[in-house]
C-alpha positions in Angstrom: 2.3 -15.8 -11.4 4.1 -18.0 -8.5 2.4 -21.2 -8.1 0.3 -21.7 -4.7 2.3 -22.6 -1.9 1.1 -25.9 0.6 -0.9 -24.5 3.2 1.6 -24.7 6.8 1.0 -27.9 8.4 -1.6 -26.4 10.8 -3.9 -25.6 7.8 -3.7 -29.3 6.5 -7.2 -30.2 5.4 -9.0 -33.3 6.6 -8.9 -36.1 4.2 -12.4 -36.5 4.6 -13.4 -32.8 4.1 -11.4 -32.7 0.8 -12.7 -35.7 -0.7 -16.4 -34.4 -0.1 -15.0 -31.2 -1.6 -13.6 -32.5 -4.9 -16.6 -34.4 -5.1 -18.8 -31.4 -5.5 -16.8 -29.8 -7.6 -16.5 -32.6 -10.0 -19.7 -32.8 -9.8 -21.0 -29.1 -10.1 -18.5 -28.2 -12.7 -18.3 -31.0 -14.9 -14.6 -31.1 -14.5 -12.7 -34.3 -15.4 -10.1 -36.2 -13.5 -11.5 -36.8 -10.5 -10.5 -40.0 -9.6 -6.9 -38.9 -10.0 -7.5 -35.7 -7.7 -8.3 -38.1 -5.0 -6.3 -40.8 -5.2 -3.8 -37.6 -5.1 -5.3 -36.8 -1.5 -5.4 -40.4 -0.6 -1.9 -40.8 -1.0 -0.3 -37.1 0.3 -3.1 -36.5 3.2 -3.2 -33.3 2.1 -5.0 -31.0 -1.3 -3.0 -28.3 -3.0 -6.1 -26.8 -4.6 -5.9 -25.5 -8.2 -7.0 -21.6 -8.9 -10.2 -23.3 -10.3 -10.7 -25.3 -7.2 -10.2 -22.5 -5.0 -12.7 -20.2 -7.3 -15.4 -22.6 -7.4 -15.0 -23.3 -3.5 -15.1 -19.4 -2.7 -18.6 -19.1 -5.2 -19.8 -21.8 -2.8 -19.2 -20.3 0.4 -21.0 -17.6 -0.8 -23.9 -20.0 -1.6 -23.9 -21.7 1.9 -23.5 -18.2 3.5 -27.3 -18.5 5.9 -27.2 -15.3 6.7 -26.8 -13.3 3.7 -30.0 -12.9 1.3 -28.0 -11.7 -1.5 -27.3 -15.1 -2.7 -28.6 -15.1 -6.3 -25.4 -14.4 -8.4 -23.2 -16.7 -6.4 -21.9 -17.8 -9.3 -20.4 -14.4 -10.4 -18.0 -14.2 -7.4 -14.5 -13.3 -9.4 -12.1 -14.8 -6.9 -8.5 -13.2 -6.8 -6.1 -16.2 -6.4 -3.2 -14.4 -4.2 -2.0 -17.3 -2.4 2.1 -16.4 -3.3 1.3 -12.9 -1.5 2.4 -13.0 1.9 3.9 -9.2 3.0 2.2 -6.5 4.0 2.5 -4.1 1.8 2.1 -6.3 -0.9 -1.1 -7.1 0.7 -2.1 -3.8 0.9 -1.1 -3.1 -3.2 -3.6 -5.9 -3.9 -6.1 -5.1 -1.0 -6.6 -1.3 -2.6 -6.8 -2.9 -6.3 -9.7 -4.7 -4.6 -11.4 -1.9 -3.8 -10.9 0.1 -7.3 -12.0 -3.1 -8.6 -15.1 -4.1 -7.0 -16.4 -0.7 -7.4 -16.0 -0.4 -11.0 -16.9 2.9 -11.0 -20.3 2.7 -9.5 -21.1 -0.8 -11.0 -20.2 -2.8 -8.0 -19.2 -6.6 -9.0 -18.9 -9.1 -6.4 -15.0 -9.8 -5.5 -13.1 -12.1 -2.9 -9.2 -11.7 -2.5 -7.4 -14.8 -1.0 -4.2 -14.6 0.7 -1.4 -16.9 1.6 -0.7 -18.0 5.5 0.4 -16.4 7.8 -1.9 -13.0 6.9 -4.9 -11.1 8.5 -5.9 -8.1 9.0 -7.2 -6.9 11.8 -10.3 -4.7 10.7 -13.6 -6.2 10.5 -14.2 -4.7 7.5 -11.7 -2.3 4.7 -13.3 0.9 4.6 -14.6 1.9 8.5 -15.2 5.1 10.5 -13.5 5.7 13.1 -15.1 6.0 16.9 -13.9 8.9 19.1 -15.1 8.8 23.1 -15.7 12.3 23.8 -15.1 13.7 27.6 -19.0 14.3 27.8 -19.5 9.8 27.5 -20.6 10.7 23.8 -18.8 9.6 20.8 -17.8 11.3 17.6 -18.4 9.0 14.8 -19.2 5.5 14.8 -19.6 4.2 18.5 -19.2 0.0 17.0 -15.9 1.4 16.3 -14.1 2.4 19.1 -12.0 -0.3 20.2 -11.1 -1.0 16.6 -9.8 2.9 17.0 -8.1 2.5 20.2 -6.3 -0.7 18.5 -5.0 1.4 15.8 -4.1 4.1 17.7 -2.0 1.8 20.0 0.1 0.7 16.8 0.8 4.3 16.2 -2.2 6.2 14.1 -2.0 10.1 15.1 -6.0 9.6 14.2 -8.0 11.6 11.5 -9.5 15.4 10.9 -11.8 14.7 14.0 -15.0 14.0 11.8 -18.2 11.5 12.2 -16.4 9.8 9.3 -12.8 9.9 9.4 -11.6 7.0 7.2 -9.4 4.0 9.3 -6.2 2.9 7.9 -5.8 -1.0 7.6 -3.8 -2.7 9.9 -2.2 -5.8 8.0 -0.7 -8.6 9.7 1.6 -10.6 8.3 4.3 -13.3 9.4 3.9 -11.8 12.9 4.8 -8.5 12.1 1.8 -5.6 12.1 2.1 -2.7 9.7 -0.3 0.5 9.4 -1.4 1.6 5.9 -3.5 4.7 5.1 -6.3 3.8 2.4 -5.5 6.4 -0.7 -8.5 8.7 -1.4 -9.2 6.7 -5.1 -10.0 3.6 -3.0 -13.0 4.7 -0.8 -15.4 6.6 -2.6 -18.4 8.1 -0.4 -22.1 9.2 -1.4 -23.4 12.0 1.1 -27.0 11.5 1.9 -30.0 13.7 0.2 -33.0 13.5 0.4 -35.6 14.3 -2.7 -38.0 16.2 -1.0 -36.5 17.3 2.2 -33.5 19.7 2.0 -33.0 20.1 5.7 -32.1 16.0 5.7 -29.4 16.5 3.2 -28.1 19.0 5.5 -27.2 16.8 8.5 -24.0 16.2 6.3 -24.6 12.2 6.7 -22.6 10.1 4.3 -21.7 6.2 3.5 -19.0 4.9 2.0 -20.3 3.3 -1.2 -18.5 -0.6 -0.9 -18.6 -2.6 1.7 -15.7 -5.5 1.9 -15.7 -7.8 4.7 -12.2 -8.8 6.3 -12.5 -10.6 9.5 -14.1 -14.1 8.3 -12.2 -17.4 7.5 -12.9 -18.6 3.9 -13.0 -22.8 4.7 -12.6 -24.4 1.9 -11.7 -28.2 1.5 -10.7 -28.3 5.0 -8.4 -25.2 4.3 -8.5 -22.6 6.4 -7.8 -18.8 4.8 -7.8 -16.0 7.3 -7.8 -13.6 5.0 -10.0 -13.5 2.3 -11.4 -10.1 1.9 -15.1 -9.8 -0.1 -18.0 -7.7 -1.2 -21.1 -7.9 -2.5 -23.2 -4.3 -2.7 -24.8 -2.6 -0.3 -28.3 -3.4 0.7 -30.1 0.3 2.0 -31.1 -0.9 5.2 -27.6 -1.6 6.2 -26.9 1.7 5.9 -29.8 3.4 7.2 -32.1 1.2 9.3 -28.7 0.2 11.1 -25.6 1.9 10.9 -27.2 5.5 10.5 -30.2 4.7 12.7 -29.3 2.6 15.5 -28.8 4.0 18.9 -25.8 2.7 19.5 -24.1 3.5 16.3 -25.0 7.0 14.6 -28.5 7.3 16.0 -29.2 9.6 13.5 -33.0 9.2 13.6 -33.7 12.0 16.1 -32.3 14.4 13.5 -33.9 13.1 10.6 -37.3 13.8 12.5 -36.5 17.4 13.1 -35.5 17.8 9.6 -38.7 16.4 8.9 -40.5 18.7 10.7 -42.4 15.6 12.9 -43.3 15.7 16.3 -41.2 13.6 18.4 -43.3 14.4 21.9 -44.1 10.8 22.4 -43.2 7.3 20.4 -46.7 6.5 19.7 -46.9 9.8 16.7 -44.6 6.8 15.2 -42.0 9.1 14.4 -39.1 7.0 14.6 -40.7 5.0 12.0 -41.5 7.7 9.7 -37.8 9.0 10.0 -36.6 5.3 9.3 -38.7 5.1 5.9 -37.6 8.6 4.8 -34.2 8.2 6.0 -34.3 4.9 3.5 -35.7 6.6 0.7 -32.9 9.3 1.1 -30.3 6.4 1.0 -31.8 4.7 -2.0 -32.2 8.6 -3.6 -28.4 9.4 -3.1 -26.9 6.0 -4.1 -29.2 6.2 -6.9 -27.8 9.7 -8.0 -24.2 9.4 -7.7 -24.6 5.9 -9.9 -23.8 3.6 -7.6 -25.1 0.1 -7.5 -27.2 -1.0 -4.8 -30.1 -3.5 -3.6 -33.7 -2.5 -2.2 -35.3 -4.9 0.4 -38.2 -5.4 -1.8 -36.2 -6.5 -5.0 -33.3 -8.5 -3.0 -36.0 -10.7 -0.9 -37.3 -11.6 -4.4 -34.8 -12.5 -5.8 -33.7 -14.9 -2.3 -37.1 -16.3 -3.4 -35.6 -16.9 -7.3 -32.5 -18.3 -5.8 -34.2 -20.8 -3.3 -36.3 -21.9 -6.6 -32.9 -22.3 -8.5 -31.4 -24.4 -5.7 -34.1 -26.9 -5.7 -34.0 -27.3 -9.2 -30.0 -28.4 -9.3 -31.2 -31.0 -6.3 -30.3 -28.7 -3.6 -32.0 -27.1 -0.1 -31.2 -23.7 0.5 -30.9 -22.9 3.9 -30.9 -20.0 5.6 -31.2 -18.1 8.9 -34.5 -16.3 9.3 -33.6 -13.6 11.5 -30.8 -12.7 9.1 -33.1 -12.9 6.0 -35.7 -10.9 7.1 -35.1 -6.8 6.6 -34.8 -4.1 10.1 -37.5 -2.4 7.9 -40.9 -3.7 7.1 -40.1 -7.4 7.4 -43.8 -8.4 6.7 -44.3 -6.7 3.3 -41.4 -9.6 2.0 -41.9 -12.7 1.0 -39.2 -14.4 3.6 -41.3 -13.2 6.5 -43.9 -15.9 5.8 -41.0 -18.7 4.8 -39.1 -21.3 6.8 -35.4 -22.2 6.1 -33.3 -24.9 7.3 -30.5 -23.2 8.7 -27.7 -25.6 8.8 -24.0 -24.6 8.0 -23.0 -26.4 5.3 -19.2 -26.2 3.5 -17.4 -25.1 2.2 -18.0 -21.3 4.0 -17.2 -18.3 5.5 -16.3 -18.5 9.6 -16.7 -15.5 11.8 -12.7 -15.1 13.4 -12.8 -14.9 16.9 -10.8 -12.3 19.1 -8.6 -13.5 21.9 -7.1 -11.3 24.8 -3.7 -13.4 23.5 -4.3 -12.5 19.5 -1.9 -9.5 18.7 -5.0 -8.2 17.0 -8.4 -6.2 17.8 -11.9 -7.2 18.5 -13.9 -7.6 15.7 -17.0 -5.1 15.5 -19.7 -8.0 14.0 -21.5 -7.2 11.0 
């Protein structure tokens, strides 16, 4: 494999910021030489960081990450080291190995890709649905998606089938030029949504794509900035339905659940939207579950946030965290964060939202 090309002069890192970095790594790892590494920065101004570096920087991103409660196997990140990889379609080779990767057939590991300078791409996250406006102000599929649809559609894609979950292709930028790629079938596998006990919900035909890989944050590391440094975890079940299948303003798929339930949906206060959300859970954690593919509860995943605060505290550290990101959309109070505190400082290195700009030659990014 190449060696890692210098970041481009705008990417320098801060002498400061890579001093503090090699420092925790030295210390965290037990690696030698650090006096050397730094006099090396002293001297340059700049870091070229090893593939060890780099790995160990990614791992604690994913540590620092505040909003994300899956934080206990940090250290298990594998981090891809693509740094010589700069066109598109080589991108996309490595981007759809990614994906067959990280799902492992059902046994999703946790997997960041980093990429050289000078690449992005432009969806928020690999595998999304697209978002159709229909003439009536409604909109076929998935409503957060619309102007990421519109965006591809302006660099050429015909668009899908016409379902509520017609896969979008990946637009991939790279040394200025954009460049359209369809995801293969192999690299986005899908679990329709049963429920045990209630045929008429299996029926609706909803479905979720079984890995989800986030694309539109900037892995800091060192005072290095990497714009595109794809990565999954697994899915937790109320991502999928307590907010992309249930919100209103995304699939609002709770009305329908109801009726397949049989409940009276008259008035609010039957608490039928809440019976529909805990059923439509159960049918998420039911279908997963069947087709064998790995996924958290938020029961288990809170408790384990718990474990990992305990482990941080006994290496020296604080684990910090942002409360309103911690605590599940679905009975909060039945989890031990509910009753917790964090300090929710942003420490590095870490993972930095990328913000869309009316001059950026690429789309608005649709948020979690």
């Amino acid at each position: 494999m190449p060696a890692p090309r210098l970041p481009e002069p705008a990417a320098q890192p801060q002498v400061p910021e890579a001093l503090t970095f090699l420092e925790a790594y030295h210390a965290e790892t037990g690696a030698p030489g650090l006096a050397e590494r730094c006099q090396e920065v002293q001297r340059s101004g700049q870091l070229l960081l090893s593939t060890a570096e780099l790995t160990h920087g990614a791992r604690m991103a994913w540590r620092h990450s505040t909003r994300c409660v899956g934080r206990l196997p940090w250290a298990s990140l594998q981090v891809r080291d693509l740094r010589h990889v700069s066109g598109a379609s080589e991108v996309f080779a490595h981007l759809c190995a990614h994906l067959r990767a990280a799902l492992n057939g059902g046994r999703i590991v946790p997997i960041l890709s980093v990429f050289g300078p000078g690449v992005q791409v432009h969806n928020d996250q690999l595998i999304r649905y697209a978002g159709y406006p229909q003439p009536d102000g409604t909109v076929l599929g998935d409503p957060q998606n619309v102007a990421l649809t519109r965006h591809l559609q302006r660099l050429g894609w015909a668009g899908g089938p016409g379902t509520p979950f017609d896969v979008l292709p990946l637009a991939i930028e790279a040394q200025g030029e954009v460049a359209l790629f369809e995801l293969p079938p192999d690299t986005v596998h899908e679990v329709p949504i049963t429920h045990p006990d209630a045929p008429g919900l299996g029926a609706l035909g909803l479905r979720w794509h079984a890995l989800p890989v986030i694309s539109n944050m900037t892995l800091e590391v060192a005072g290095q900035s990497f714009t595109c440094a794809p990565f999954n975890g697994w899915y937790l079940q109320t991502e999928i339905a307590a907010r992309n299948l249930a919100d209103e303003e995304r699939y609002n798929a709770l009305p329908a659940v109801a009726q397949a339930l049989g409940l009276d949906t008259s008035q609010r206060r039957s608490l039928w939207l809440d019976r529909a959300l805990v059923e439509l859970n159960v049918a998420v954690l039911h279908s997963f579950d069947a087709a064998g593919v790995r996924m958290a509860d938020h029961h288990s995943v809170t408790r384990q946030f718990q474990h990992f605060v305990q482990l941080e505290a006994q290496a020296g550290r604080t684990a910090r965290g942002r409360w309103s990101w911690l605590i599940p959309p679905l009975s909060p109070a039945t989890t031990p964060v509910w009753h917790q505190a964090y300090d929710d400082t942003e420490l590095k290195p870490n993972f930095v939202p990328q913000v869309w700009r009316e001059t950026h030659s690429g789309c608005p990014f649709q948020g979690p």
